[in-house]
C-alpha positions in Angstrom: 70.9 64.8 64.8 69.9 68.5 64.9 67.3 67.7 67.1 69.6 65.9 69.6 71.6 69.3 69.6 68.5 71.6 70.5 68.7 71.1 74.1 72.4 71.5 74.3 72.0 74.8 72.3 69.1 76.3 74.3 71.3 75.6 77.9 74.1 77.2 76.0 72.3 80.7 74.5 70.8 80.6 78.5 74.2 80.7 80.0 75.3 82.7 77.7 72.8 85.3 78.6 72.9 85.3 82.5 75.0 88.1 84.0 77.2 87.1 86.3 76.4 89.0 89.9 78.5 91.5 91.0 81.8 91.3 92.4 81.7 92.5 96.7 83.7 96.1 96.8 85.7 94.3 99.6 87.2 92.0 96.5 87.2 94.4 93.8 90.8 96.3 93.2 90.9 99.6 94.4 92.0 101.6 91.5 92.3 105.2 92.5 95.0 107.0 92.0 98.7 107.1 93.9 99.4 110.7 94.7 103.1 109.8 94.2 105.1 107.4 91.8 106.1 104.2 93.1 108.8 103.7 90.4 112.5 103.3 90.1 114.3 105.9 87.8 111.2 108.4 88.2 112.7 112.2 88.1 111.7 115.4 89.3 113.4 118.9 88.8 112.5 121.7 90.8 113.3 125.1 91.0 114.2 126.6 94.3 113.1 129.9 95.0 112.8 130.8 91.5 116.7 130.5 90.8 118.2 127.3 91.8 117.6 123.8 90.5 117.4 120.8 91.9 116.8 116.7 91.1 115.5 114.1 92.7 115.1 110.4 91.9 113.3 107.4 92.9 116.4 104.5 93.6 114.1 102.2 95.9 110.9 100.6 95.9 109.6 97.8 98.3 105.9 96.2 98.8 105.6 97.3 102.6 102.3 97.7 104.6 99.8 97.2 101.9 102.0 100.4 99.8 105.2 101.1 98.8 107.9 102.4 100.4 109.5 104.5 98.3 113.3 105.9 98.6 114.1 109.0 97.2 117.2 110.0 96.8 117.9 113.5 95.7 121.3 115.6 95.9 122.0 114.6 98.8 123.6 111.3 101.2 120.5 111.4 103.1 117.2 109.9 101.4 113.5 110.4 102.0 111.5 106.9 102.3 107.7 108.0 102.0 105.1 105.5 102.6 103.3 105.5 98.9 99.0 103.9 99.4 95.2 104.2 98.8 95.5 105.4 102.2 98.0 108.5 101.3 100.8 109.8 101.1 103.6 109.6 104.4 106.9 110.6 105.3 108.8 107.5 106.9 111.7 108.4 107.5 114.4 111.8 106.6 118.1 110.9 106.2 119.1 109.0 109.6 115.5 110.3 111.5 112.7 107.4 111.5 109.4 109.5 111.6 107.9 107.1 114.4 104.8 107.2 113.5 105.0 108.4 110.0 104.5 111.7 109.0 100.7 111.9 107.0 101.2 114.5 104.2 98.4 113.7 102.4 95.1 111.8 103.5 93.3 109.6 101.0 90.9 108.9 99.6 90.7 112.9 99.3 88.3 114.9 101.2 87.3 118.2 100.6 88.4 120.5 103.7 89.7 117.7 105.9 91.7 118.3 108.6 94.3 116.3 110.5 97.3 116.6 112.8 100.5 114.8 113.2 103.3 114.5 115.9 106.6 112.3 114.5 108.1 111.2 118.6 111.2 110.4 116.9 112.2 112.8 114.1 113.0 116.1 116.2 109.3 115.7 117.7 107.6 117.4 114.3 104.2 118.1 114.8 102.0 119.8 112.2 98.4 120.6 111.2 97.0 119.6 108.1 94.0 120.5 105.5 93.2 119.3 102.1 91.6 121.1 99.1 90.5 121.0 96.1 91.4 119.2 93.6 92.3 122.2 91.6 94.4 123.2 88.2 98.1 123.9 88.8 100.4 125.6 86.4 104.0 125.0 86.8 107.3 124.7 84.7 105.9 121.4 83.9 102.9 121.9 82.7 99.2 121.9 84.2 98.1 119.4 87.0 94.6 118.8 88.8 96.4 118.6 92.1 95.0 118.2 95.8 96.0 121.0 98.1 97.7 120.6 101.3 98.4 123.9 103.8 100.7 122.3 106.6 101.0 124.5 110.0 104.2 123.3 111.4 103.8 123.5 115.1 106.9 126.3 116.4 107.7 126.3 112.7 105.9 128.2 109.2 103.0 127.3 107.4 103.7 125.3 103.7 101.6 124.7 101.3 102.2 121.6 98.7 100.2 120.7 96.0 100.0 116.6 94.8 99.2 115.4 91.6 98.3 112.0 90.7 101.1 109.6 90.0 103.7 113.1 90.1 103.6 113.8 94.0 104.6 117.2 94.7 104.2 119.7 91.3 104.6 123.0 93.4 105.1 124.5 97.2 104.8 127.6 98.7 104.8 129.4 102.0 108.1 128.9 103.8 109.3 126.4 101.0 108.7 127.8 97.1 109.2 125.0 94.5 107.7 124.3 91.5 108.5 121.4 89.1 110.2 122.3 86.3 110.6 118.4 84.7 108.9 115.3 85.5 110.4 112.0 83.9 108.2 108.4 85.0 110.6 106.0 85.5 110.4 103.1 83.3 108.1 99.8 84.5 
């Protein structure tokens, strides 16, 4: 009888040791890092200026585009939808002004010193220039961040800089906007 079994046992301890072949990258999952939280009941504090705080919270998510769209809903009536992918960051829409075509705040995957510009036809006609560094460490309130860099020209406007940290989004601006986080809460999955 253990004779009979031999064969079966070789094909077995062959399949056994075959690798499988390689999954195509056009199947595999893409697994980097959102550059913003996609959800509900995430919180940020920030300080404003060094003196005043203020929250914001995630009340909305949706699957849109191959993203999220994300609703953000902070101290005020009018929320911030962003556009949360592997391809970046984006500002949809601000309050009652749809950013037609979104507003790209931050480019991914990240490249070192890339550029890019953006004109929104709809919301107040923004236009801005854009460049990406790093990543590099960040210190705030919070604590310390490997963020991406982003110095924005606004076109008739000032320059901001913001810097993104993975699955936190903004941790600290400066230029014409000074922010830093002071508490970040994920919200719960």
């Amino acid at each position: 009888m253990l004779r009979a079994l031999a064969p079966l046992l070789a094909v077995a301890v062959l399949i056994a040791s075959t690798q499988a072949a390689p999954v195509p990258k056009h199947l595999m999952r893409n697994n980097e890092a959102l550059y913003f939280p996609t959800t509900v009941g995430t919180k940020w504090v920030y300080v404003l200026n060094g003196q005043n705080e203020t929250t914001d919270e995630i009340t909305a998510v949706e699957d849109k585009g191959g993203g999220k769209l994300v609703t953000v809903n902070g101290n005020s009536n009018d929320p911030t939808c962003w556009q949360v992918s592997g391809a970046g960051v984006f500002i949809v829409s601000m309050g009652k002004e749809v950013c037609n075509p979104a507003i790209p705040m931050l480019r991914l995957p990240h490249e070192k010193g890339a550029a890019w510009t953006s004109q929104s036809l709809n919301a107040d006609k923004i236009r801005g220039l854009f460049a990406s560094h790093g990543p590099e460490p960040v210190e705030v309130g919070a604590g310390k961040f490997q963020a991406i860099r982003v110095e924005v020209e606004w076109v008739q406007n000032n320059k901001v800089t913001f810097w993104y940290a993975p699955e936190v989004g903004v941790v600290k601006a400066g230029g014409g906007l000074i922010k830093e986080l002071k508490s970040f809460t994920p919200g719960k999955r």
